[in-house]
N, C-alpha and C positions, 0 to 999 in steps of 0.2 A: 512580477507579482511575488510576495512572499506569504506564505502558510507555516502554521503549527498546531500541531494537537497531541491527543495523546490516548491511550486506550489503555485498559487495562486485563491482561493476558491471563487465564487461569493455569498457568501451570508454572512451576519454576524458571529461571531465569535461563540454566541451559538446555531447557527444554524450547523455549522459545527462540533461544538464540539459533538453535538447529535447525527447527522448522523455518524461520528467514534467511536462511540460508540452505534451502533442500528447493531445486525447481521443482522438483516432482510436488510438494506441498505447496508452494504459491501458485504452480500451474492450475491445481484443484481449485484453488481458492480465489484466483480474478476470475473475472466470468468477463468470456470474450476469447479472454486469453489459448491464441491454441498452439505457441510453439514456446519454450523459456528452456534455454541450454548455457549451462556453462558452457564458455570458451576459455582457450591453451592461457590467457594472461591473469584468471581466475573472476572476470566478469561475468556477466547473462549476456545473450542475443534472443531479444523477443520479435513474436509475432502476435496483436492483439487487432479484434475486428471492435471496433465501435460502433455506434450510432448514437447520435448526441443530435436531434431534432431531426431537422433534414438533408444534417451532414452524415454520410457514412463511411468508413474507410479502413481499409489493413493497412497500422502502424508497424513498421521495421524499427525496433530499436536494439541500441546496446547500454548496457551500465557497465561501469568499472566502478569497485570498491576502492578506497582510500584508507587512510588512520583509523583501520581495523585494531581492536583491541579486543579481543573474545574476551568475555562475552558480555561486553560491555556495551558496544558503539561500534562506527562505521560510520564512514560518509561515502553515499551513492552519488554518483556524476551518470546523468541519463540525457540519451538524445535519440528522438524518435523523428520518422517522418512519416509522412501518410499521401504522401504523393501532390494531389493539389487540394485534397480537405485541410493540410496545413503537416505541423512540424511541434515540437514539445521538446525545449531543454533545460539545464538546470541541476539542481543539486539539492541532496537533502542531508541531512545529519540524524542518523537516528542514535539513539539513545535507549539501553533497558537495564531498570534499578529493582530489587526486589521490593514488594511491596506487602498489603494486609489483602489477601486473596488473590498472591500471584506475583506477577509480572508487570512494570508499568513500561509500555514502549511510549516514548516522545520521541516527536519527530518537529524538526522545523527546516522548510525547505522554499528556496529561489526557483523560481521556473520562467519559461518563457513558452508562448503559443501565440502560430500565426497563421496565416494562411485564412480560409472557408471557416475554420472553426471558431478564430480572434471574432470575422465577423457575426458569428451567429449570435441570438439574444441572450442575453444576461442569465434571462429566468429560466430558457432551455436548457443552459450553461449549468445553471444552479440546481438545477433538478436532475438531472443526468448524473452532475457530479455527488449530488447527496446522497442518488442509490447505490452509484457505484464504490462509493467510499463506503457506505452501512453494510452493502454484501457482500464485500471484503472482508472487513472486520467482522463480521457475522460470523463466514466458512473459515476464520482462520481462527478466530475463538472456538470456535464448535470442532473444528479439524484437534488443532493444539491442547485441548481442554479432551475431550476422548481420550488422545493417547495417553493423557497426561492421569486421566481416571484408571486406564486398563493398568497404567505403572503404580497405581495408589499414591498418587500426590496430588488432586483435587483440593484445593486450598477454601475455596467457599460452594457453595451453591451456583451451578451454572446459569440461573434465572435472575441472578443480583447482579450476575456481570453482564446477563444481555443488557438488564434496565440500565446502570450504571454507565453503558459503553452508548448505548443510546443518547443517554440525555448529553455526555460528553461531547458527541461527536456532531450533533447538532449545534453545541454551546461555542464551544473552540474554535472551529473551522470559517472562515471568513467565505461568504458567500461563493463569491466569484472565484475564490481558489479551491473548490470543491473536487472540480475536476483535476486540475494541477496535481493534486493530494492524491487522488485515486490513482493516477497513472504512477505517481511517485511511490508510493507505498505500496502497492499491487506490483510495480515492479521490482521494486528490492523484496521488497515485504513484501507494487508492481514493480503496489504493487510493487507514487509513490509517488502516503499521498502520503494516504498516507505509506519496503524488501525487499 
């Protein structure tokens, strides 16, 4: 499956770049999520609990970052497993350009999902993965966008970017990769779907 979207970050460019790359700030910001530590080769090692209908399960994953370029880009390579609810692998490339109220992060990423989860329904698939991709982007806009006020660089109104990032992340994101995204960006961003 392939996925892309893209949101838009209220705060400068190396403000954002820091926060996707600080586990302590993505940790806050996936929700599930309760272990994300850098390791010695300069990757994450997560631990995320799911529940996606009436599959539930603790994913062990790792990311290694690639063609890092601060603070531009990165490409995440993620591979999780969840024991027999299934497994999650793949690759994303994110992308952050300055924009007019901020930040624009794109991402466009390959995944793979099998196991109890491949089989679950489409539409439980799709909804799980919508909230998990919105309150992502939610706590990392509200996280990044805070510090980003207390340092006085607030670039618009934080109520333009929730509407704005909403209507995006509905429009872009292709149903059935919803979830895919969320794990992907949650874990770089996951995290990752969309660090």
């Amino acid at each position: 499956m392939e996925l892309k979207g893209q949101q838009l970050i209220p705060a400068s460019q190396n403000r954002t770049w820091d926060a996707l790359n600080d586990p302590e700030v993505l940790k806050a910001c996936i929700a599930g999520c309760e272990t994300l530590e850098r390791t010695a080769d300069g990757g994450f090692a997560a631990t995320l609990a799911l529940r996606i209908g009436p599959v539930s399960a603790r994913f062990r994953g790792s990311l290694t970052l690639s063609d890092v370029q601060a603070p531009e880009r990165y490409t995440i390579h993620f591979d999780g497993q969840g024991g027999m609810a299934g497994f999650g692998k793949g690759s994303a490339e994110v992308k952050l350009a300055p924009s007019t109220g901020g930040t624009l992060l794109t991402y466009q990423a390959k995944a793979q999902v099998g196991g109890k989860l491949a089989q679950v329904g489409s539409r439980l698939v799709d909804a799980a993965a919508g909230k998990i991709t919105n309150d992502f982007f939610s706590a990392f806009c509200a996280r990044v966008g805070a510090d980003a006020l207390a340092a006085g660089e607030v670039l618009v109104p934080m109520a333009a970017i929730e509407s704005e990032s909403a209507a995006a992340s509905a429009a872009d994101l292709p149903a059935w990769a919803r979830w895919a995204g969320a794990a992907l960006v949650a874990a770089a961003v996951l995290v990752a779907l969309l660090r």
